[in-house]
C-alpha positions as CSV (number, residue, x, y, z in Angstrom):
1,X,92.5,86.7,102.8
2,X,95.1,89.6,103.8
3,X,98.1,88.4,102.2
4,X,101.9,89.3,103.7
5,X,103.8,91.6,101.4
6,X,107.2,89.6,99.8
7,X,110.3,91.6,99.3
8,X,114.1,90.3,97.8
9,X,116.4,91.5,100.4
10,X,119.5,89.5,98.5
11,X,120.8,87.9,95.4
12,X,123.5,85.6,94.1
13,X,124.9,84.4,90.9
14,X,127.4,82.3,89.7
15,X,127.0,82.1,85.6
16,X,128.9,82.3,82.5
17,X,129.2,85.5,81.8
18,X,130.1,86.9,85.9
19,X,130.4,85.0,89.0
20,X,128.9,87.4,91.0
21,X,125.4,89.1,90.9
22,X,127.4,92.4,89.8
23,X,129.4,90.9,87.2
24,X,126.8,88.9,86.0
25,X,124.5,92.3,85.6
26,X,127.8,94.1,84.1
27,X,127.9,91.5,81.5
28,X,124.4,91.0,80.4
29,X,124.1,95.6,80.4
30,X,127.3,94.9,77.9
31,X,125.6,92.2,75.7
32,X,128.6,89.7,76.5
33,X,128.1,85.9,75.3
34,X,129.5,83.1,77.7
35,X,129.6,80.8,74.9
36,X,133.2,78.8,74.0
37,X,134.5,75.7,72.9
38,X,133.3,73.1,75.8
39,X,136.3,72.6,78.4
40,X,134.4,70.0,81.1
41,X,135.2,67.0,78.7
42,X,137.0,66.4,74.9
43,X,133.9,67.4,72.7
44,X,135.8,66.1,69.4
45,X,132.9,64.0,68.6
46,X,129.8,65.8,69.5
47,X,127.8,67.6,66.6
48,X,127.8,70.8,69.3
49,X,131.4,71.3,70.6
50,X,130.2,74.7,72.6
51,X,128.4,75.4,75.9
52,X,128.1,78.4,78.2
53,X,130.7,77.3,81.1
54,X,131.6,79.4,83.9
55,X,135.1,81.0,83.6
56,X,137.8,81.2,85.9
57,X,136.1,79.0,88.7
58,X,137.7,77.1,90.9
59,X,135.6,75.4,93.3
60,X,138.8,75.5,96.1
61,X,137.9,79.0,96.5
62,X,134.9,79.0,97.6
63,X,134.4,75.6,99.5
64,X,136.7,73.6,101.6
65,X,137.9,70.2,99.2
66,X,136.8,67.7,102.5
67,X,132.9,69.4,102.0
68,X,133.1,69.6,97.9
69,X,134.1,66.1,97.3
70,X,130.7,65.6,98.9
71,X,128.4,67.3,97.1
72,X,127.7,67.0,92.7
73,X,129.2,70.2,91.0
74,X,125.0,71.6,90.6
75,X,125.1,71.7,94.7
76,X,128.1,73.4,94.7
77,X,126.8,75.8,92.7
78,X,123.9,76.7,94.8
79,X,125.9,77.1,98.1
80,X,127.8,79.4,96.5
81,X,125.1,81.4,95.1
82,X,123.4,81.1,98.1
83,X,126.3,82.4,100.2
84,X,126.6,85.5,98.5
85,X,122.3,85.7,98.9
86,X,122.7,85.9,102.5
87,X,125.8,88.1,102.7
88,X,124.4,90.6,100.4
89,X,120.8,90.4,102.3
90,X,122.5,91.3,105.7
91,X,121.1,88.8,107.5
92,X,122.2,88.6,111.1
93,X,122.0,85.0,111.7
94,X,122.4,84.5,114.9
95,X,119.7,86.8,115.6
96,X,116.8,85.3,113.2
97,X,114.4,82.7,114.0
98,X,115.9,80.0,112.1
99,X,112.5,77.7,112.3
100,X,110.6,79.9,110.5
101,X,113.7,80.3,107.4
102,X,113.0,78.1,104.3
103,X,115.1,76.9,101.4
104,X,113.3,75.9,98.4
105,X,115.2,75.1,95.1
106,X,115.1,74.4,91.2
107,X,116.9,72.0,89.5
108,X,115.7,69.9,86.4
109,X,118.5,67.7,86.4
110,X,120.4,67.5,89.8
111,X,123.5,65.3,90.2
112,X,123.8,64.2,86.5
113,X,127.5,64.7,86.2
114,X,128.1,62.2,89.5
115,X,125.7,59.8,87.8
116,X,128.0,59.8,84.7
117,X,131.0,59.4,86.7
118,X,130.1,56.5,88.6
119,X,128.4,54.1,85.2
120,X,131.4,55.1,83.5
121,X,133.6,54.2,86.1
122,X,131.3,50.9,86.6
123,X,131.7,50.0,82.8
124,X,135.2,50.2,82.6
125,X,135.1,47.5,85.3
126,X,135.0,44.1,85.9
127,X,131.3,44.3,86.9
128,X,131.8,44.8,90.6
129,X,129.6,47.4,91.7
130,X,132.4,49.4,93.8
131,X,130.0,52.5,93.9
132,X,131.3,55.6,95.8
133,X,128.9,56.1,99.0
134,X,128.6,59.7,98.4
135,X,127.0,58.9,94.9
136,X,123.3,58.3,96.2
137,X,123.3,61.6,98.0
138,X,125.6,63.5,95.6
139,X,123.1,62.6,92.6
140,X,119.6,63.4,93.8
141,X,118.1,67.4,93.3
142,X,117.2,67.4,97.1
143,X,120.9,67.4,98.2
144,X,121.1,71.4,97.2
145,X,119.0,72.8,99.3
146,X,119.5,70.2,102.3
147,X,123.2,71.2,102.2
148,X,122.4,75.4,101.6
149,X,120.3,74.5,105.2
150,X,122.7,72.7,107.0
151,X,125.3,75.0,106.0
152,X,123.3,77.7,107.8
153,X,121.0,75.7,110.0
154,X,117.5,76.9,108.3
155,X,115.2,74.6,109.9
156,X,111.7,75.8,107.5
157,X,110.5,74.1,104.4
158,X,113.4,72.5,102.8
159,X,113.4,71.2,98.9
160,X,113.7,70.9,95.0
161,X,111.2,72.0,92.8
162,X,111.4,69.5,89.9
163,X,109.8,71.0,86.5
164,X,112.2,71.1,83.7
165,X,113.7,74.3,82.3
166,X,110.5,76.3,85.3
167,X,112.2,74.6,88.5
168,X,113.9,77.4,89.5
169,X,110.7,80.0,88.9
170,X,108.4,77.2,91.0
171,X,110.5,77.0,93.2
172,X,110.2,81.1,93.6
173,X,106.6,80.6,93.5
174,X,106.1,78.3,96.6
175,X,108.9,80.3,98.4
176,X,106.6,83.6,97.8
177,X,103.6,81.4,99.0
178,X,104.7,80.5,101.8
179,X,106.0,83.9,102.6
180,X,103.3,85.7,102.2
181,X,100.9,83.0,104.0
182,X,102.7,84.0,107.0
183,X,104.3,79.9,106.9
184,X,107.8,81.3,107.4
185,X,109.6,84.8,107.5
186,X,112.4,84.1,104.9
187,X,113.2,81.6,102.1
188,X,116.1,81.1,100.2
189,X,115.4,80.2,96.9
190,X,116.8,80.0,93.4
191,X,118.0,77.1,91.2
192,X,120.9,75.7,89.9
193,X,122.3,73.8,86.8
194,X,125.9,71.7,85.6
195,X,125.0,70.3,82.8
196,X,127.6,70.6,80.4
197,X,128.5,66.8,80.8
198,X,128.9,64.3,78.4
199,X,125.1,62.5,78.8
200,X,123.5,65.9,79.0
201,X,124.9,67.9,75.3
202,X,124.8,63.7,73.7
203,X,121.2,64.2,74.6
204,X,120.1,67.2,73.8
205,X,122.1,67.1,70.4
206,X,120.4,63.2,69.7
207,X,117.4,65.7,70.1
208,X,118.2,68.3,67.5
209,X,117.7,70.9,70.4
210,X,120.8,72.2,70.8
211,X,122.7,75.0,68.2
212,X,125.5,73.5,66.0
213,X,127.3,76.5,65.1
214,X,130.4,75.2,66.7
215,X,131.9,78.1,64.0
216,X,131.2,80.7,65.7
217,X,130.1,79.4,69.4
218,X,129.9,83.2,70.8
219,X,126.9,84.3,68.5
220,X,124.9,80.6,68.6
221,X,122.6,81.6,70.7
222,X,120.5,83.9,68.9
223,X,117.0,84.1,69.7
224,X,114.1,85.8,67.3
225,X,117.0,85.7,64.5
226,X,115.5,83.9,61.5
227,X,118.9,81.4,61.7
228,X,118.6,80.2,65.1
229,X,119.5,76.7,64.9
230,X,118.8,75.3,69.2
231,X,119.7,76.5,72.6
232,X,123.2,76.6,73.9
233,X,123.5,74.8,77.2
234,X,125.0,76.6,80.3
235,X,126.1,76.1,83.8
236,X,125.5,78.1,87.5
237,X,123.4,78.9,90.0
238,X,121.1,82.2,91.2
239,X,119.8,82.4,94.5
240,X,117.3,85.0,95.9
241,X,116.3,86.1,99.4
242,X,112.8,86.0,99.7
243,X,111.5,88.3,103.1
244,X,108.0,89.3,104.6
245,X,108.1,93.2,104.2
246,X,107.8,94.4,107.9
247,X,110.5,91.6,108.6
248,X,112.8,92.9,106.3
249,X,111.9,96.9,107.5
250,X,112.4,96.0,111.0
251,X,115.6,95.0,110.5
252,X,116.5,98.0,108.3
253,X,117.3,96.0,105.1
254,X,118.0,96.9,101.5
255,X,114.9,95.8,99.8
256,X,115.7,95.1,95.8
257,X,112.2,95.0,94.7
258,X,108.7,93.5,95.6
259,X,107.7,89.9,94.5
260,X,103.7,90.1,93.6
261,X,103.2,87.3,91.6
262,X,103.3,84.1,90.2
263,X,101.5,81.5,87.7
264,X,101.9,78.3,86.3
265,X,100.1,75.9,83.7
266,X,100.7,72.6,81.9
267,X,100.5,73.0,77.8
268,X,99.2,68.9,78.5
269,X,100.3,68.8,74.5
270,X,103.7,67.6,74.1
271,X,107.1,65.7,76.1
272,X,109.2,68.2,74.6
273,X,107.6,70.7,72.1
274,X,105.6,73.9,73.2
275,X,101.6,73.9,72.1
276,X,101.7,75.3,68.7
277,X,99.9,78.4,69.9
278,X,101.3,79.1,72.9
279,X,98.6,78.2,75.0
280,X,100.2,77.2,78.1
281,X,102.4,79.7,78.4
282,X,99.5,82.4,77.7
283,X,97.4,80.5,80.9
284,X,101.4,81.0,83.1
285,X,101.4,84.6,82.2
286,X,97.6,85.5,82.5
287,X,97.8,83.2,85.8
288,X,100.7,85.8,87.1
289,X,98.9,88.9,86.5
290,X,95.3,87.8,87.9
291,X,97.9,86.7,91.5
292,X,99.5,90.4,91.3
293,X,96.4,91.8,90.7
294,X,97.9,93.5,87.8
295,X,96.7,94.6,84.4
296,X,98.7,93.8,81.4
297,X,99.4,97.6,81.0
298,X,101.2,97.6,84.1
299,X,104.2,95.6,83.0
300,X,106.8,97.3,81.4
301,X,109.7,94.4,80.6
302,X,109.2,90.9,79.5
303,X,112.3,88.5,80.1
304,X,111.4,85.9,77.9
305,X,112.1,82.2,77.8
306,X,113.2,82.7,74.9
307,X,116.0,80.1,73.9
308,X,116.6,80.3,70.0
309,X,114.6,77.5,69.1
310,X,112.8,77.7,65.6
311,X,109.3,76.5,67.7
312,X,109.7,77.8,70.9
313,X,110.6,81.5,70.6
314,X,107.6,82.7,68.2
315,X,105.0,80.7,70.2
316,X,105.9,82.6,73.2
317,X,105.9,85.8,70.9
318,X,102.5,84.7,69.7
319,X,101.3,83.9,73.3
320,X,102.8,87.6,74.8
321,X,100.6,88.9,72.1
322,X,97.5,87.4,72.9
323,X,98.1,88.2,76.5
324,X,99.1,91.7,76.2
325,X,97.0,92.7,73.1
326,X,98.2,96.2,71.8
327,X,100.6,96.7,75.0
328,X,102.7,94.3,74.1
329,X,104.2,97.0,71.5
330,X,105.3,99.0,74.6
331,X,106.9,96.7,75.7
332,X,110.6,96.0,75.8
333,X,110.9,92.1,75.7
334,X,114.5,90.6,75.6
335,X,116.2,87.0,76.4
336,X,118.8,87.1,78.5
337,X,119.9,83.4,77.6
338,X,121.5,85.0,74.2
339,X,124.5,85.8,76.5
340,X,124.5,83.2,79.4
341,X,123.3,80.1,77.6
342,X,120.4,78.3,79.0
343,X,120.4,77.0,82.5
344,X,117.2,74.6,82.5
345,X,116.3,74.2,85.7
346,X,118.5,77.6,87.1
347,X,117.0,79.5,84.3
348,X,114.1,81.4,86.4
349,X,116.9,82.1,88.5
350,X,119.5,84.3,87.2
351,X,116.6,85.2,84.9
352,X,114.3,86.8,88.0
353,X,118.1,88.3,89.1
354,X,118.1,89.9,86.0
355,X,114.7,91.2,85.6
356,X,115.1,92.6,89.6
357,X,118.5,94.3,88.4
358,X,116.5,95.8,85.5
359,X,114.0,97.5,87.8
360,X,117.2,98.5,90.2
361,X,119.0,99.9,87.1
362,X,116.2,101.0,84.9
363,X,117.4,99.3,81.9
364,X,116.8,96.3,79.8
365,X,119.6,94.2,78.9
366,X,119.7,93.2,75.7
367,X,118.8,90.0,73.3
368,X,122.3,90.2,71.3
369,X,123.8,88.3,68.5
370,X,120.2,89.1,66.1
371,X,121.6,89.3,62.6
372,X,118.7,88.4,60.6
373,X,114.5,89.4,60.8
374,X,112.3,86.5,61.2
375,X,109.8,87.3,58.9
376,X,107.3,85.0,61.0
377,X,108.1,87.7,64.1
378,X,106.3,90.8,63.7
379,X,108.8,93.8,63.2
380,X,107.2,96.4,65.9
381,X,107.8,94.2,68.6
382,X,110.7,95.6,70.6
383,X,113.2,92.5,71.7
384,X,115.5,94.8,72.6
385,X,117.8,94.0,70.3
386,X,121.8,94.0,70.1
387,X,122.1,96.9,72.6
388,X,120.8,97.5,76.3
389,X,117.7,100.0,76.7
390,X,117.1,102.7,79.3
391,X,113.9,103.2,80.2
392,X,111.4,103.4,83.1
393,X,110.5,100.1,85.0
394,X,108.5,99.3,87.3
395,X,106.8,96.1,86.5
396,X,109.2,93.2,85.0
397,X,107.7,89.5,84.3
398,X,109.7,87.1,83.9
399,X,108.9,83.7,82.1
400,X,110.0,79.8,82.0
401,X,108.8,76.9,80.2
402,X,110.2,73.0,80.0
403,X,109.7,70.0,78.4
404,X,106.8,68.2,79.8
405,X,104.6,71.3,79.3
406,X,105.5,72.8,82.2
407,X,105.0,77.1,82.6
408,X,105.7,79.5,85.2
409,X,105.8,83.0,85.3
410,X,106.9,85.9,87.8
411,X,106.6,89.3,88.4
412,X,108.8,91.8,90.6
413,X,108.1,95.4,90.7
414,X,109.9,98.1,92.0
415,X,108.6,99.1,95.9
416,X,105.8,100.8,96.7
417,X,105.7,101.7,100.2
């Protein structure tokens, strides 16, 4: 089968360290850490008091108050990420065939702050259920990308990839397949995240995932550092355009880099640890070179999953180095979630941003706050430590993984005509 070509014409971001894709990519080239002392609720009594949040938002500036009130802050999030998509894609729409645009999402937790609102509200009560009518469509994932098509009247495919902390790079995976089946002409697609709530960090810290160096919040997320204590949580939204490449020439667009692959794989070990050797993630990776076509030479940047974790981060060392063999120490590898926190399910999103800046930019940003060698991570590997990297790109593969075993990995390279 002759498969269409897939191209990103447009991207949008909304995160913790920039909310915009340029002042998200001027942070991350500048090592800047979005974590602080939690400001969505009192976090006085919560072993981690810190999160990635998004600074100086105010949703009133983006959305009229009559449409917000209707939608959980993670929606919110993607319409605005997906607004600046489109702008910065140049899409005439009133000239595209809006049957044939699609809008497929990630989100591994969807309305959970509206669900929080609404049981706290209900147990302060007198047992009355006097539940807000907005709550049923406010909470479930599907509401993003129904209201980013409504808003603009894409009448393609239209849902949310649910897979953990790989929803937002599955849900670039079925956008690509569809693109390049010839199914539809453009897709919107990314993922978004608000999860610094009050269920979410009392979960993940009843879990022991989550950093507790409430300290010195701006350097807990450290991954490959041999005191990495757990993830730090964060909040936003990325958003790609996803366009068939003679679509996209024939209307004269700027064309970011080429989308060539994708794979996924279930570790079918664990609900919420990584297999011990990193073999699902080693099936995601080799799965997303065999669909590019590509050799393992061919890649040049790895943006890990990478989320400070004592397990996680050196089984997806050990499973890059089964999967690149020798080539893996010419490689510049770095975690981008050092600076913005971790997304879960929006992860893959800003993440593919950033690897597709990278190629743009021809330069790796940075894993920062690394103090301390991990004697259990072998010193030649280059994790692009502390400081960004020039260097040439033209491959970039970008991985995420979630609890429930779930893998996926991408790759973008720079455009080949």
């Amino acid at each position: 089968m002759n498969f269409k070509r897939v191209v990103i014409t447009g991207i949008g971001a909304l995160t913790p360290i920039g909310n915009t894709a340029e002042e998200y990519w001027k942070g991350l080239v500048n090592g800047v850490s979005g974590s602080a002392t939690i400001t969505n609720f009192d976090p006085e009594k919560f072993r981690t008091r810190f999160a990635c949040e998004l600074k100086n938002f105010d949703i009133n500036n983006y959305i009229p108050r009559q449409e917000a009130r209707k939608m959980d802050q993670f929606t919110q999030f993607a319409v605005i990420a997906s607004d600046e998509a489109i702008k910065d894609s140049g899409l005439d729409l009133e000239k595209i065939n809006k049957n044939k645009v699609g809008v497929i999402w990630g989100s591994g937790i969807g309305g959970l702050k509206t669900f929080e609102d609404e049981m706290i509200a209900f147990g302060r009560g007198d047992g009355t259920p006097k539940i807000n009518p907005f709550f049923i469509p406010k909470m479930i994932a599907d509401n993003s990308s129904g209201n980013i098509s409504m808003r603009h009247g894409f009448r393609g495919p239209n849902y949310v990839t649910v897979s953990a902390c790989s929803s937002a790079n599955n849900a670039l995976i079925d956008a690509f397949n569809y693109i390049r089946l010839g199914r539809v002409n453009i897709c919107v697609s990314g993922g978004s995240e608000a999860a610094v709530t009050i269920a979410s960090v009392g979960g993940f810290t009843a879990m022991r995932a989550m950093s507790e160096r409430n300290d010195d919040p701006a350097t807990a997320s450290r991954p490959y550092d041999k005191d990495r204590d757990g993830f730090v949580v964060g909040e936003g939204a990325g958003a790609l355009i996803l366009e068939e490449y003679e679509h996209a020439i024939a209307r004269g667009a700027k064309i970011y880099a080429e989308m060539v692959g994708g794979g996924f794989s279930s570790d079918a070990y664990h609900i919420t640890a990584p297999h011990p050797d990193g073999y699902g993630a080693l099936l995601a990776m080799q799965d997303a070179l065999d669909d590019a076509k590509m050799s393992p030479t061919e890649i040049d940047y790895i943006n890990t999953h990478g989320t400070s974790t004592p397990l996680g981060d050196p089984q997806e060392l050990k499973a890059i180095m089964n999967c690149f063999g020798e080539h893996a120490y010419d490689l510049n590898i770095s975690s981008t979630k050092s600076m913005t926190g971790h997304l879960l399910g929006g992860a893959g999103a800003i993440e593919a941003i950033a690897s597709i800046m990278a190629i743009q930019h021809q330069i790796v940003p940075p894993t920062i706050n690394h103090f301390t060698a991990d004697p259990e991570i072998d010193p030649k590997l280059n994790l692009t430590l502390n400081v960004a990297q020039a260097r040439k790109i033209n491959a970039v593969m970008s991985n995420g993984f979630g609890f429930g075993g779930h893998n996926a990995s991408v790759i973008f390279k720079k455009l080949e005509k």
